[in-house]
C-alpha positions as CSV (number, residue, x, y, z in Angstrom):
1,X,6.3,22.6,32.1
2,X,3.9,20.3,30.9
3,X,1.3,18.6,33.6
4,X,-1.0,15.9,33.2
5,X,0.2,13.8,30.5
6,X,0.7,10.6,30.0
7,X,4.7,11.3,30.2
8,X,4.4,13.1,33.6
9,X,2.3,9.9,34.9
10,X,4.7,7.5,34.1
11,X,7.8,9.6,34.6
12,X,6.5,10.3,38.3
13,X,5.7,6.9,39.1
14,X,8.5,5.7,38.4
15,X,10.9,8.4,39.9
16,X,12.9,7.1,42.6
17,X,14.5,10.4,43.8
18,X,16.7,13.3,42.9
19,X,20.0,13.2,42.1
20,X,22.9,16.2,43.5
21,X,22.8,16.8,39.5
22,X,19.3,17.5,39.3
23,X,18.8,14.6,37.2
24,X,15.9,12.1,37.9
25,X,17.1,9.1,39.2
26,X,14.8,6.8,37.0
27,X,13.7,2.9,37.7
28,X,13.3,1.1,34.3
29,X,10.8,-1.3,34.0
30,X,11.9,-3.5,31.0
31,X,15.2,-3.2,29.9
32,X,15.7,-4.9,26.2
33,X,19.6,-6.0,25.0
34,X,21.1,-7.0,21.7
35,X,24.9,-8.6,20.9
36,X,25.8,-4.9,19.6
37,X,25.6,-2.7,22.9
38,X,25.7,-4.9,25.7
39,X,29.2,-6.7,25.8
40,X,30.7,-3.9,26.9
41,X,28.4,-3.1,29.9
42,X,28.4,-6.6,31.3
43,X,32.7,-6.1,30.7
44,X,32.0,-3.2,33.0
45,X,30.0,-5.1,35.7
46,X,32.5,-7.7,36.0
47,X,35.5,-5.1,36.5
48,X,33.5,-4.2,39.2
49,X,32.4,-7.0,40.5
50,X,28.9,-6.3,40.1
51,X,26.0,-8.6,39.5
52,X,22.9,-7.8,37.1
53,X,20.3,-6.4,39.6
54,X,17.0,-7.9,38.0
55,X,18.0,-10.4,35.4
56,X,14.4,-11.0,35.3
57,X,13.4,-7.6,33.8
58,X,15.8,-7.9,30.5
59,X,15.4,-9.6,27.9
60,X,17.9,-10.5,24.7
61,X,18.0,-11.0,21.3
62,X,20.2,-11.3,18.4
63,X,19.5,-8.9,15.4
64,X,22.1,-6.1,14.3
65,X,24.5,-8.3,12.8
66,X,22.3,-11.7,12.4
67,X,22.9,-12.8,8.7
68,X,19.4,-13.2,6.5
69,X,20.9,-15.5,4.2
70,X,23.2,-18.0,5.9
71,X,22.8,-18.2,9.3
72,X,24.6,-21.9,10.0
73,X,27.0,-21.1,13.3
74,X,29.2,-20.3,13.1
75,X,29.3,-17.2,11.3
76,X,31.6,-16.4,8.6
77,X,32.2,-13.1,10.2
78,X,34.1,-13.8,13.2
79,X,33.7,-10.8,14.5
80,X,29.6,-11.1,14.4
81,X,30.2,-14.6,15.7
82,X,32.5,-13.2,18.7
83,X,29.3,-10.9,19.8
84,X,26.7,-13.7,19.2
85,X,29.0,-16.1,21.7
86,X,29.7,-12.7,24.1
87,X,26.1,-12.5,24.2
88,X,25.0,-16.0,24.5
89,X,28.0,-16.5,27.4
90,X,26.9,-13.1,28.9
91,X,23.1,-14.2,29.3
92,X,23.7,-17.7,30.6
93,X,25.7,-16.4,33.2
94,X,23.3,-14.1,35.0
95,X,20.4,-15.7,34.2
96,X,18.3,-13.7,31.3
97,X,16.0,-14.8,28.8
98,X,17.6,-15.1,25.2
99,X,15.4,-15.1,21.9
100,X,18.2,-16.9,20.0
101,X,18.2,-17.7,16.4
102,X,15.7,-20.8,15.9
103,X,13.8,-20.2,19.0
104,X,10.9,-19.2,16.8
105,X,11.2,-15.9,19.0
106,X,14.0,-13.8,17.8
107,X,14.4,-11.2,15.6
108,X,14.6,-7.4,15.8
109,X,14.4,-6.2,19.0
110,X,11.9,-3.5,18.6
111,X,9.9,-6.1,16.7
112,X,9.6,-8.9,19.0
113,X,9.3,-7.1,22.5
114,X,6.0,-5.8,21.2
115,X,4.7,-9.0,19.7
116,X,5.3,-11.1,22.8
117,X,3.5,-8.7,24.9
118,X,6.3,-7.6,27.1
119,X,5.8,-4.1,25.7
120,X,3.1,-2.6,27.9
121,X,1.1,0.5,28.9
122,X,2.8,2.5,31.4
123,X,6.2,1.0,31.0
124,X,9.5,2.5,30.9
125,X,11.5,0.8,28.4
126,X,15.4,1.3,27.8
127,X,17.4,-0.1,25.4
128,X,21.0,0.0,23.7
129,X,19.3,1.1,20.1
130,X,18.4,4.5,18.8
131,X,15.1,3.5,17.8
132,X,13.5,2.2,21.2
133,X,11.3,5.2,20.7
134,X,9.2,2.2,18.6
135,X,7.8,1.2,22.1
136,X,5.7,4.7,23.3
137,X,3.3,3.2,20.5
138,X,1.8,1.8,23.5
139,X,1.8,4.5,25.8
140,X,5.2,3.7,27.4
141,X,8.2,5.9,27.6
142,X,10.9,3.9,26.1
143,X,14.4,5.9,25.7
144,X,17.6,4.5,23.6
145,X,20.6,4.4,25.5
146,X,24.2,4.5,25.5
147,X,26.5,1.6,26.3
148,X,27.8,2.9,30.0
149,X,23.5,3.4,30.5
150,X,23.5,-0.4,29.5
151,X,26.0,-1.1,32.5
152,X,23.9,1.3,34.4
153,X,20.7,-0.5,34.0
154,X,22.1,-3.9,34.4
155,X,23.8,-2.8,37.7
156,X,20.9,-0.6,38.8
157,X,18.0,-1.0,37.1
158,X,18.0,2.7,37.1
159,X,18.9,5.8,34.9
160,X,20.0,9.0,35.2
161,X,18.5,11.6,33.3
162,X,16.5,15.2,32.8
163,X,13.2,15.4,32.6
164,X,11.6,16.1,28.7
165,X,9.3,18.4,27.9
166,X,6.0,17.3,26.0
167,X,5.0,18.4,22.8
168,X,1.4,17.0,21.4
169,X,1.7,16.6,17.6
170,X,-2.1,16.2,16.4
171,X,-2.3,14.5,12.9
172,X,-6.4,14.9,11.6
173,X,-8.1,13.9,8.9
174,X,-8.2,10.6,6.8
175,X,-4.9,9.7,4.6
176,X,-5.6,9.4,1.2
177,X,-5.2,6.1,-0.4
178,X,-1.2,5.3,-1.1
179,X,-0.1,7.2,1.8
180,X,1.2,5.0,5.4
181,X,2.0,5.8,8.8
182,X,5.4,5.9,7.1
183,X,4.8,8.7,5.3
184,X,3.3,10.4,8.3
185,X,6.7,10.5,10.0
186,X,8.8,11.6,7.6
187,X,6.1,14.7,7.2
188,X,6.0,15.4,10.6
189,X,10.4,15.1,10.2
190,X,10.3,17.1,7.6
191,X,8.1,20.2,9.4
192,X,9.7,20.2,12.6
193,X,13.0,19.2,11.7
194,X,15.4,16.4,12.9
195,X,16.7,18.9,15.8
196,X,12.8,20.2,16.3
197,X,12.2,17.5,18.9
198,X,15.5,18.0,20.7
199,X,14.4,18.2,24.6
200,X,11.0,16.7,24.0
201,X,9.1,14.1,24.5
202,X,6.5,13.6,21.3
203,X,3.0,12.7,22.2
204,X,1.7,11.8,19.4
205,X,-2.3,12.7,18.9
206,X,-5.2,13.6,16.6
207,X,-7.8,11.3,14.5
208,X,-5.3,10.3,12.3
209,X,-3.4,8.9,15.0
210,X,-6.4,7.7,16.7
211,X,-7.3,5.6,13.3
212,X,-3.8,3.6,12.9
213,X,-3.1,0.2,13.5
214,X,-0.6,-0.1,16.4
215,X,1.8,-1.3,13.7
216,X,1.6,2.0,12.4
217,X,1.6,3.4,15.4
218,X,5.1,1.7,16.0
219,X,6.2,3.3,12.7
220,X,5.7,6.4,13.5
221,X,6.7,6.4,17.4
222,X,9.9,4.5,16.1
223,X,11.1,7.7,14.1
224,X,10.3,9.8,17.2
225,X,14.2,10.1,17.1
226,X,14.7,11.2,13.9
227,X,13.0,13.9,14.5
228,X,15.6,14.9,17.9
229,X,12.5,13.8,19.9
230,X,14.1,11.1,23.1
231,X,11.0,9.5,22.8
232,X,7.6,9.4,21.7
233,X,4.1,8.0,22.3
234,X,0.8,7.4,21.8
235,X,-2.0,7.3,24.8
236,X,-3.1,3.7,24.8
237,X,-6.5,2.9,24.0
238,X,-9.1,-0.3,22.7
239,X,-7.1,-0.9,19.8
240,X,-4.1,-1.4,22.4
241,X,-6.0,-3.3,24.2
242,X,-6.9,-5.2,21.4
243,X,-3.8,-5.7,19.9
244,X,-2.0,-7.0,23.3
245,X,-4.4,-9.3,24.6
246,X,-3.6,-13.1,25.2
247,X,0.2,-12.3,24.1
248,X,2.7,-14.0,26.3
249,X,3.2,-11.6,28.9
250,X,0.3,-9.8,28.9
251,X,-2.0,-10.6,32.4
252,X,-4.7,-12.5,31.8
253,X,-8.2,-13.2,33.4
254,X,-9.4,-10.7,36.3
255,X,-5.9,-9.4,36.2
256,X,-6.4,-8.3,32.5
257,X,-9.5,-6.2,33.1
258,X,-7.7,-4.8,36.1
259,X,-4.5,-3.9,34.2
260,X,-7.0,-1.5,31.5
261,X,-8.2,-0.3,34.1
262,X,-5.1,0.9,35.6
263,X,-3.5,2.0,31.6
264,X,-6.5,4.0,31.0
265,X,-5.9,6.2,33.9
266,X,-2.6,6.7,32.7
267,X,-4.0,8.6,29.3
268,X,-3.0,12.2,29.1
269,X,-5.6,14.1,30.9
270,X,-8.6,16.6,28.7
271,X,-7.0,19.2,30.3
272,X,-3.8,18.5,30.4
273,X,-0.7,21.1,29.8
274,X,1.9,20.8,27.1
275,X,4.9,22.8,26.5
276,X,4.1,22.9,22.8
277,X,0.9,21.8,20.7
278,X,1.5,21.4,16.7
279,X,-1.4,20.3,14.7
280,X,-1.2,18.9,11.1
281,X,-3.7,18.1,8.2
282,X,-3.6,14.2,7.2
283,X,-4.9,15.4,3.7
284,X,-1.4,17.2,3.1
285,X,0.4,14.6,3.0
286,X,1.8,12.9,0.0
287,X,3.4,9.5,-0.4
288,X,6.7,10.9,0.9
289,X,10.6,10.1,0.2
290,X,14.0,11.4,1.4
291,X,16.3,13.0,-1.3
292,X,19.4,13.9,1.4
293,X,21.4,12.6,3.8
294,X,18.7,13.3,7.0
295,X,15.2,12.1,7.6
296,X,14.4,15.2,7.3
297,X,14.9,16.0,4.1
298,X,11.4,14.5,2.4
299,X,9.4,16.0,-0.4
300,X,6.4,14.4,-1.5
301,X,7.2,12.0,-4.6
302,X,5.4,14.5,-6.9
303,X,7.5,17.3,-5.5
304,X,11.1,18.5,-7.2
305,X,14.4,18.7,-5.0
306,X,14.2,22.1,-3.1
307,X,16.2,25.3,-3.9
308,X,18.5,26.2,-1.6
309,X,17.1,29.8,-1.0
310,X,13.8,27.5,-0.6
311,X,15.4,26.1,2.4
312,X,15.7,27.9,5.8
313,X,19.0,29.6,6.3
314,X,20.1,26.9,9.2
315,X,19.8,24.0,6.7
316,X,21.4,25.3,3.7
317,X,24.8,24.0,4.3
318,X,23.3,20.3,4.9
319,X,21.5,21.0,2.3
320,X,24.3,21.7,0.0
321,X,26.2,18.7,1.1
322,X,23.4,16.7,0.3
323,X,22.8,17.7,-3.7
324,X,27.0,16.7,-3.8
325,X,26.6,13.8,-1.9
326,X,23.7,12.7,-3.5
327,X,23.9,13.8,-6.8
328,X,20.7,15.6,-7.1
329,X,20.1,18.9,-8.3
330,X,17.5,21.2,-7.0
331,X,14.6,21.9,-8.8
332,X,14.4,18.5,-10.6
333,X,12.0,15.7,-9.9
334,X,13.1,12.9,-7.3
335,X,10.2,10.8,-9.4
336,X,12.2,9.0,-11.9
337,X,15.6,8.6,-10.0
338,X,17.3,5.1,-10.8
339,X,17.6,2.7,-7.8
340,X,19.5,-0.2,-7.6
341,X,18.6,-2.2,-4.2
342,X,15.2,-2.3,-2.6
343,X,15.2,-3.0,0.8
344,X,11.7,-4.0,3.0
345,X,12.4,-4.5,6.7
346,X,13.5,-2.5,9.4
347,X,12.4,-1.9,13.1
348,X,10.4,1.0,11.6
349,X,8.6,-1.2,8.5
350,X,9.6,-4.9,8.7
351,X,6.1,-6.5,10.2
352,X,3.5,-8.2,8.9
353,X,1.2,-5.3,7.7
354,X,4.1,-3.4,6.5
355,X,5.3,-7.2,4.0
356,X,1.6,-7.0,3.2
357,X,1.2,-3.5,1.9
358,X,4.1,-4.6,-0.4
359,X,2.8,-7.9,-1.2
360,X,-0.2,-6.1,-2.8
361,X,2.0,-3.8,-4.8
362,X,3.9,-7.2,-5.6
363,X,1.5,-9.5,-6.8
364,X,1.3,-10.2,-10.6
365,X,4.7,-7.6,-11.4
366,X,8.0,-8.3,-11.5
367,X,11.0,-6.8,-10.4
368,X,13.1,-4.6,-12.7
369,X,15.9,-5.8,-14.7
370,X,19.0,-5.4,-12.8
371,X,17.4,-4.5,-9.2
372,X,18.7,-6.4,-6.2
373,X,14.9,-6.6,-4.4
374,X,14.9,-8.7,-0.7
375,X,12.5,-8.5,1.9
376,X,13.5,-9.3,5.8
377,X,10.8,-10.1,8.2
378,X,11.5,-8.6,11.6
379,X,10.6,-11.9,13.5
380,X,11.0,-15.0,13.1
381,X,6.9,-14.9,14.2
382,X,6.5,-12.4,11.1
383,X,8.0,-15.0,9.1
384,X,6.2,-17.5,10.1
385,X,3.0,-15.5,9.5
386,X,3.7,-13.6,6.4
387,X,4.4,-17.7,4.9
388,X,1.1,-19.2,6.6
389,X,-0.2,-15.6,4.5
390,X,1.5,-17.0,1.0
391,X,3.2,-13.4,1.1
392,X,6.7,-15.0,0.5
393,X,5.6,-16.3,-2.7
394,X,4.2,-13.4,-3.7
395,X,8.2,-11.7,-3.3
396,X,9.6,-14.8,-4.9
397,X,7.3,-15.1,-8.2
398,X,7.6,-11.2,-8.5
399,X,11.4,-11.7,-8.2
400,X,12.0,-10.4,-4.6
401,X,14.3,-12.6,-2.1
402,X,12.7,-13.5,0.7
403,X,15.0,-13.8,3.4
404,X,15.9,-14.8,7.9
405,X,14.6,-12.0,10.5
406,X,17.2,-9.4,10.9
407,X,18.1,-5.7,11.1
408,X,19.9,-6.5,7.4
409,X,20.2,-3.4,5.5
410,X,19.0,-0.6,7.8
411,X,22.6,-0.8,9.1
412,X,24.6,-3.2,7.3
413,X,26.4,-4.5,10.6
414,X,26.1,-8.1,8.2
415,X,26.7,-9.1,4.6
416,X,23.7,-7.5,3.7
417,X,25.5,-4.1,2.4
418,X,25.5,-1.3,-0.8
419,X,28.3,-1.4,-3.1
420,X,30.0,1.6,-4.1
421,X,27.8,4.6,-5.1
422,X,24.6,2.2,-5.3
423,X,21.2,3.9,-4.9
424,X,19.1,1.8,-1.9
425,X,15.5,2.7,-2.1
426,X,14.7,1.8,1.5
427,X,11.9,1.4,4.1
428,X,14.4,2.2,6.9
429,X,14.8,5.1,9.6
430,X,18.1,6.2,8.6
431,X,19.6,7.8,5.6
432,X,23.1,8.8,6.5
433,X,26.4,8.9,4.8
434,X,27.2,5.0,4.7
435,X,24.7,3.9,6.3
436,X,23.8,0.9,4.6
437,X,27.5,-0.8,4.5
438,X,29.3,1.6,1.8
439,X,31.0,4.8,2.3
440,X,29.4,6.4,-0.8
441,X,26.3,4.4,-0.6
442,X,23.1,6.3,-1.5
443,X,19.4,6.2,0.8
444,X,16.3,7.2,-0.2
445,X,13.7,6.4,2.5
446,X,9.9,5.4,1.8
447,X,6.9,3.5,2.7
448,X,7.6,-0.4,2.1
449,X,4.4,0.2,-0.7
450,X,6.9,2.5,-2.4
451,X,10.0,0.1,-2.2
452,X,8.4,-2.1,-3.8
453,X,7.0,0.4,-6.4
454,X,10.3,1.4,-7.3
455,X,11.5,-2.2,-7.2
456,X,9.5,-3.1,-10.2
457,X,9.8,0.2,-12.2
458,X,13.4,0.3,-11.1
459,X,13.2,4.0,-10.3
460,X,11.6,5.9,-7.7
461,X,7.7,5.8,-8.6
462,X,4.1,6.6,-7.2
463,X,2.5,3.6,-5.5
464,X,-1.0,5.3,-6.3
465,X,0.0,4.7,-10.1
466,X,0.6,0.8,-9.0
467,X,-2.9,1.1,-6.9
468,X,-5.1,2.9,-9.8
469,X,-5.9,5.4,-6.5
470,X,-5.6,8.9,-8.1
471,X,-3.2,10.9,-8.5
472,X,-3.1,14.6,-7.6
473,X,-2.2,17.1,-11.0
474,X,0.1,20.0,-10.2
C-alpha cells in the first residue's frame, strides 16, 4: 500500500477509528450541499430526530436546476422551485450559510467553494455531486457522495469508507499551443480507461502539472471520476498559495504564513510509495474530443473513429453501442461532424480562464448559421469578472448568449436541454446517453477553445486552425 503521500497524510489525520467493517470511520472537514441531493438527507435527520452536527462546516448553494435565462421566483418548474424552497427552508432551520441566487456568491458548487477560499490544503471535502473530485486541485481529498452519506455527514460529520489506493499520474513536457488542461484529462481517460482508476486515488504529478493554473488544475482533478478514480489531487504548492490568498476564508496575517507552513508538510513525500506510477508525454497530446457515449472514448481531433478490432477486447461492445448510438462510423474523421448546440460552462470549464480561452477564439467571428451557441459562467463572481473583462460582449457580438451562473447543459436538470437527436458540442464532464435533457441527444466533449471553434464553423474543427498555431500533417 502506498505510504507517504499526500492522501495517506490527510486520510490519517483525519481518521477517527475503525469500524467492525473495516471501513475508516472518516471526519469531513467541509461538507458542500446543493437543492438536488440534500432534501432527502435532512428528511432523514428529521425522522430521526436528529440535528445537523456542525452546521458551521457546510455550506449551500443552488446550481443543478437554477435557470440561466429567467431566474424571477418563482420558477416555472415547480418542481425546481419545490427543491429551491426545500433547500432554502432546510438551511434556515439549522443554521447554514446559503449562496442564494443574487447573493453575488452563488453559482456551481464546485465553482464557488474554491473561489471563496473555503477549499483548502489538507481538507477533506464531501459533497452530494460526482464531480467533487474538482477540489484535490488543492491538495485536499474531496469524495462525491451519495444521498444517505449526505444524511450521514449532516448527522455525523463523518463517513464511512475504505481506504484508496494512490496512483501518481506524471504528465511532462510543455503542451503545444491549442491544447488545455481539458485535453489533458480526457487523454489521461482515454489511456487508463474510465474503470482504470476504480479503487484509486489519482495524484496527479509531473511538469506539466506543475505548470497549470489552479483553474486547470481544477479541470483536470474534476474528471478524476471519469476516469473510476474517487478522487484526485494535486500536491499544493506557491501557485496555491498564490491563488488562495486574501480569499474569504483563507487565514490571514501570521496565521497565513503558519497555515503554508503546515500545507507544505502535507506534500507527498521524495520518497514516497505508490501502488502504481504512470508517466505520460505532454507533447502527445492533441486537442482532444469524445466520439462515444463515455469520457473515455477521445481521439485527437485529427484522428478518425477507431476500428473495433483497434479497440481492446473489454470495450468493444461499448464501443459498438456507441457507432449506433452516435451515428459514427469507424475509420472516418470526427473533424467535420455537424453540431447543433455549443455549450461553455460546466464545473469542469465554466471559469474565468476557461470564458477567456473562448473569448479569444470568439472575437471578430461569428457563430454559424443555425447553431444555438450560450455561454454559462459558473459564478455569479465569474460573471461579474468575465463583464468587468468585456468577455460578454465578445459572446454577444460573435452571436453567443451570454447567460445566469448555473450547471445548465452539463445535466439539463433546467430548461436548458437538447432536442431530439441534436449534436451538443460540449465543454462538460459527461457524455452519456441523455445526458443533456434528451433521450437521443448526442455529446461530444472538448476544451471550451474547441466549443467555440466548432460554434463558428458549425462542425467539429481544430482551434489551432482558429489560432494560426500549427498544425501537425499526418
Amino acid at each position: 500500500m502506498s505510504q507517504g503521500t499526500l492522501f495517506d497524510k490527510v486520510w490519517d489525520l483525519h481518521t477517527v477509528g475503525t469500524l467492525p467493517s473495516g471501513q475508516t470511520q472518516l471526519f469531513i472537514g467541509l461538507h458542500l450541499i446543493h437543492e438536488v441531493t440534500s432534501p432527502q438527507a435532512f428528511a432523514m435527520l428529521r425522522e430521526r430526530g436528529l440535528k445537523v452536527m456542525f452546521p458551521q462546516r457546510t455550506v449551500a448553494t443552488v446550481d443543478h436546476i437554477v435557470p440561466t435565462e429567467n431566474q424571477a421566483r418563482p420558477f416555472l418548474d415547480t418542481l425546481a422551485e419545490e427543491m429551491m424552497q426545500a433547500l432554502e427552508q432546510n438551511c434556515k432551520e439549522n443554521g447554514i450559510t446559503l449562496h442564494n441566487i443574487g447573493s453575488g456568491n452563488q453559482g456551481i458548487v464546485h465553482v464557488i467553494a474554491p473561489e471563496q477560499g473555503l477549499t483548502q490544503p489538507g481538507m477533506t471535502i464531501a459533497c452530494g455531486d460526482s464531480h467533487t473530485s474538482t477540489h484535490g486541485a488543492f491538495g485536499a481529498i474531496a469524495f462525491g457522495i451519495g444521498t444517505s452519506q449526505v444524511r450521514d455527514v449532516l448527522a455525523s460529520q463523518t463517513l464511512a469508507l475504505g481506504k484508496l489506493k494512490v496512483r501518481r499520474i506524471e504528465v511532462n513536457g510543455d503542451l503545444h499551443p491549442g491544447v488545455y488542461a481539458k485535453d489533458v484529462v480526457l487523454h489521461i481517460i482515454r489511456t487508463l480507461g474510465v474503470k482504470g482508476g476504480v479503487g484509486y486515488a489519482y495524484e496527479f504529478a509531473g511538469s506539466t502539472i506543475d505548470a497549470m493554473s489552479m483553474e486547470e488544475r481544477m479541470t483536470v482533478c474534476n474528471m478524476a471520476i471519469e476516469g473510476g478514480a474517487r478522487c484526485g489531487y494535486v500536491n499544493p504548492d506557491a501557485i496555491t498559495y498564490d491563488y488562495l490568498r486574501g480569499r474569504d476564508f483563507v487565514p490571514k496575517g501570521t496565521a497565513w504564513e503558519q497555515a503554508v507552513a503546515w500545507w507544505d508538510s502535507l506534500r507527498s513525500d521524495a520518497d514516497a510509495v505508490y501502488d502504481d506510477v504512470v508517466v505520460l508525454n505532454a507533447a502527445d497530446i492533441p486537442p482532444t474530443v469524445t466520439w462515444g457515449i463515455t469520457p473515455g472514448q477521445g481521439i485527437g481531433v485529427d484522428e478518425v473513429i477507431p476500428a473495433l478490432d483497434s479497440l481492446p477486447e473489454g470495450d468493444r461492445a461499448i464501443a459498438e453501442e456507441a457507432y449506433a448510438y452516435m451515428d459514427l462510423q469507424p475509420g472516418t474523421p470526427l473533424l467535420g461532424t455537424p453540431v447543433d448546440v455549443c455549450f461553455i460552462g460546466s464545473c469542469t470549464n465554466g471559469r474565468i480562464s476557461d470564458l477567456r480561452e473562448a473569448a479569444k477564439v470568439a472575437e471578430g467571428r461569428s457563430v454559424a448559421p443555425g447553431i444555438k451557441a450560450f455561454v454559462v459562467p459558473g459564478s455569479e463572481r465569474v460573471k461579474q469578472q468575465a463583464e468587468a473583462e468585456g468577455l460578454d460582449k465578445i459572446f454577444e457580438a460573435a452571436g453567443f448568449e451570454w447567460r445566469e451562473a448555473g450547471c445548465s447543459m452539463c445535466l439539463a436538470m433546467n430548461p436548458d436541454k437538447l432536442q431530439g437527436r441534436q449534436v451538443s458540442a460540449s465543454s462538460s464532464n459527461r457524455n452519456f446517453k441523455g445526458r443533456q435533457g434528451s433521450s437521443s441527444g448526442r455529446t461530444l466533449l472538448m476544451s471550451p477553445a474547441m466549443v467555440a471553434t466548432a460554434a463558428i464553423e458549425g462542425k467539429v474543427g481544430d482551434v489551432r486552425s482558429l489560432l494560426g498555431s500549427p498544425v501537425p500533417v499526418a
